[in-house]
DOGUBA-107314 format. One record per atom (N, C-alpha, C, CB): residue number from 1; residue in one letter; atom name; x, y, z. Coordinates in Angstrom, 3 decimals. Glycine has a CB too. Layout:
residues N
pos	code	site	u	v	w
NUM	a	CA	X	Y	Z
...
//
This chain:
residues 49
pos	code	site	u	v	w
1	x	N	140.549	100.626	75.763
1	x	CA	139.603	101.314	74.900
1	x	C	139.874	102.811	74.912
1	x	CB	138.162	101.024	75.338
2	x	N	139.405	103.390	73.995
2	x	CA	139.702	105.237	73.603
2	x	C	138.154	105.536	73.647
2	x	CB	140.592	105.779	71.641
3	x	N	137.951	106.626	74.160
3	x	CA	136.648	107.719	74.016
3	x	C	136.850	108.570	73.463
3	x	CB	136.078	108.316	75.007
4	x	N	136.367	109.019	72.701
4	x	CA	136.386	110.780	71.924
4	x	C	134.673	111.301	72.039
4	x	CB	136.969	110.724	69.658
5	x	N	134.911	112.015	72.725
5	x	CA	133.275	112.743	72.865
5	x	C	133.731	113.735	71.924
5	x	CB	132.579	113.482	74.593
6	x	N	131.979	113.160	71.202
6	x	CA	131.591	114.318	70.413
6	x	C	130.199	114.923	70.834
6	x	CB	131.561	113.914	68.935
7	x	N	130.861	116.589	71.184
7	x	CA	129.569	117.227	71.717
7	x	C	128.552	117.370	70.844
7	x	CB	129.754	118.484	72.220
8	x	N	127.098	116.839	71.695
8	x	CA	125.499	116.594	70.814
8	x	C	125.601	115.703	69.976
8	x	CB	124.873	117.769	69.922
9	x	N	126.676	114.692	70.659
9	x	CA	125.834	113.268	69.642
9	x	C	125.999	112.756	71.062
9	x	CB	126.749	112.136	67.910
10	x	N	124.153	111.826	70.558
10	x	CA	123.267	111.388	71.770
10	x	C	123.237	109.653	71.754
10	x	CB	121.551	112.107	71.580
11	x	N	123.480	109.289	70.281
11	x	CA	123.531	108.417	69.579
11	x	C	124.511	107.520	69.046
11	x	CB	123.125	108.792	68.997
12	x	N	124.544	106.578	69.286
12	x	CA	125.871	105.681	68.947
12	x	C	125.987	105.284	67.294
12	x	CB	125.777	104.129	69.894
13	x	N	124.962	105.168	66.625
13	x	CA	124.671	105.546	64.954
13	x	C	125.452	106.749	64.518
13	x	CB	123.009	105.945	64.616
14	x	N	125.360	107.266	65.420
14	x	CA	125.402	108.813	64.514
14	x	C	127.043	108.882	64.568
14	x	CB	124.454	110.521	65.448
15	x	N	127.292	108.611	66.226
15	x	CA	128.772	108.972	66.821
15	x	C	129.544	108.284	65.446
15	x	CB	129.245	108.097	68.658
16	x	N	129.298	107.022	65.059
16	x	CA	129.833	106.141	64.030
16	x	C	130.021	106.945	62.681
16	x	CB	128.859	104.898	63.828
17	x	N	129.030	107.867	61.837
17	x	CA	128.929	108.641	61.262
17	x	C	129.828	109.375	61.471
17	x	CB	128.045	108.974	61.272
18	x	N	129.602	110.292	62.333
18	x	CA	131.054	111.719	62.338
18	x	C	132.041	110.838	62.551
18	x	CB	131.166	113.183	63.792
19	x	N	132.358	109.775	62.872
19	x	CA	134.048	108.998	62.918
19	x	C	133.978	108.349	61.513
19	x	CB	134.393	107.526	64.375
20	x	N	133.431	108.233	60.702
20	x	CA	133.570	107.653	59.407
20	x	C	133.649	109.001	58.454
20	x	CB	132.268	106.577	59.052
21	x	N	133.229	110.337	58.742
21	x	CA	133.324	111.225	57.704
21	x	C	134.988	111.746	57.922
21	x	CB	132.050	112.466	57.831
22	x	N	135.266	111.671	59.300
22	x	CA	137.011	111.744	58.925
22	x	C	138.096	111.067	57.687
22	x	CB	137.616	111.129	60.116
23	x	N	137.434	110.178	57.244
23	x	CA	138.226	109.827	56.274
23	x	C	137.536	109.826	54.943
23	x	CB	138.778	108.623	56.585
24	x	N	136.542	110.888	54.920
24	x	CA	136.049	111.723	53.696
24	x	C	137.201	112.227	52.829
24	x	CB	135.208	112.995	54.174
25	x	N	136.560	112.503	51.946
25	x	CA	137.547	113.378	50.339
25	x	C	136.615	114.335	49.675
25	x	CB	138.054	112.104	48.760
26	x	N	137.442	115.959	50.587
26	x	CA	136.223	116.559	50.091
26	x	C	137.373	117.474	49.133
26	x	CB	134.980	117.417	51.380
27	x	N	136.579	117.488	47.322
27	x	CA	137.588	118.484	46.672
27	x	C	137.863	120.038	46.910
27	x	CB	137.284	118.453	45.420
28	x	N	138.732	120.861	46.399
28	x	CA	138.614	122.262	46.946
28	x	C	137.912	122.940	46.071
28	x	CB	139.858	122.975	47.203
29	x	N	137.026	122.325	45.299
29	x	CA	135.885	122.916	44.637
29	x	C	134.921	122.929	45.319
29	x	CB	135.519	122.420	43.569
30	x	N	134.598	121.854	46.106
30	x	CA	133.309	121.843	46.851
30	x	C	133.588	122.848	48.438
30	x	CB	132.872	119.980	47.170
31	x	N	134.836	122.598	49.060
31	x	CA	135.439	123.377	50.303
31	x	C	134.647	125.017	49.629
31	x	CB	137.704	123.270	50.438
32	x	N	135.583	125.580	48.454
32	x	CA	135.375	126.801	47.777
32	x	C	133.642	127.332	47.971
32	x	CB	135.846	126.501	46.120
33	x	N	132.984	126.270	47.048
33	x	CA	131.595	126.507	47.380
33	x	C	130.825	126.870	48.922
33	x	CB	131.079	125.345	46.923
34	x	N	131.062	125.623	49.898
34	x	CA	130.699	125.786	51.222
34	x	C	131.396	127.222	51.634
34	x	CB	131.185	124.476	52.121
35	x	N	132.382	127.657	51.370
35	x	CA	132.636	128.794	52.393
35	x	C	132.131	129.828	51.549
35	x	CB	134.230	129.057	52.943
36	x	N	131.563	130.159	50.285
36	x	CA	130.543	130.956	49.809
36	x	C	129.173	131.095	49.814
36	x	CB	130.663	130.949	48.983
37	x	N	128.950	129.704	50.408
37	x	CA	127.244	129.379	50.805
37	x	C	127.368	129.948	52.295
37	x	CB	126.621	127.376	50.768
38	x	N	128.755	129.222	53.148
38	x	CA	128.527	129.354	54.398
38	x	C	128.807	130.547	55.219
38	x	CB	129.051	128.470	54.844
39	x	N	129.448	131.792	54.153
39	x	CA	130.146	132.954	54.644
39	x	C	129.494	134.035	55.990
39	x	CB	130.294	133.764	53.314
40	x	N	130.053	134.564	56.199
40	x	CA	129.166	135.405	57.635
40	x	C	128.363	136.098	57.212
40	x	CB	129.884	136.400	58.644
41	x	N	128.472	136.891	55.846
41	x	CA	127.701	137.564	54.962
41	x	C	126.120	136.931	54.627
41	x	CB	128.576	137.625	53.735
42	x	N	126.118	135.551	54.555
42	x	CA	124.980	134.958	54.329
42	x	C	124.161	134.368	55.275
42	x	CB	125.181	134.205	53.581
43	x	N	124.178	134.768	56.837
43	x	CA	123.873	134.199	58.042
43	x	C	122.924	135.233	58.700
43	x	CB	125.159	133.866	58.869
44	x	N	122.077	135.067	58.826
44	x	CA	120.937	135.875	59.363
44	x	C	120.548	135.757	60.698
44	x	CB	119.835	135.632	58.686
45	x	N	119.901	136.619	61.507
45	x	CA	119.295	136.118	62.695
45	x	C	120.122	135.952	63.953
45	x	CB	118.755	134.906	62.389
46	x	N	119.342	136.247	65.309
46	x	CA	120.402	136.811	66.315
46	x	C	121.192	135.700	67.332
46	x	CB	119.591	137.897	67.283
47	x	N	120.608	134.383	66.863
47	x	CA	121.481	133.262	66.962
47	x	C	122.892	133.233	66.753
47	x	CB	121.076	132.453	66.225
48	x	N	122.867	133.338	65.434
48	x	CA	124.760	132.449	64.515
48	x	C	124.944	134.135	64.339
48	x	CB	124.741	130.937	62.133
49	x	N	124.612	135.420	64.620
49	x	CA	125.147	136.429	64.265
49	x	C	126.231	137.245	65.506
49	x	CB	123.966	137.171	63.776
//
């Protein structure tokens, strides 16, 4: 058998989830978008800053 820990999953549902989005299809229209939603510019607060 193989393990791959994924850190903060608590859940064997979920773990299944992030190993099934690896073989997602994400276009570079949508990539484009996320890194303009997700940019450092748009991140507030003394957490993620």
């Amino acid at each position: 058998d193989h393990v791959l820990a994924i850190p903060g999953t608590r859940f064997e549902d979920r773990a299944k989830e992030n190993l099934d989005a690896a073989s997602s299809v994400v276009s570079e229209h949508v990539i484009s978008k996320a890194g303009s939603i997700l940019s450092p510019e748009s991140i507030i607060g003394d957490r993620w800053s």
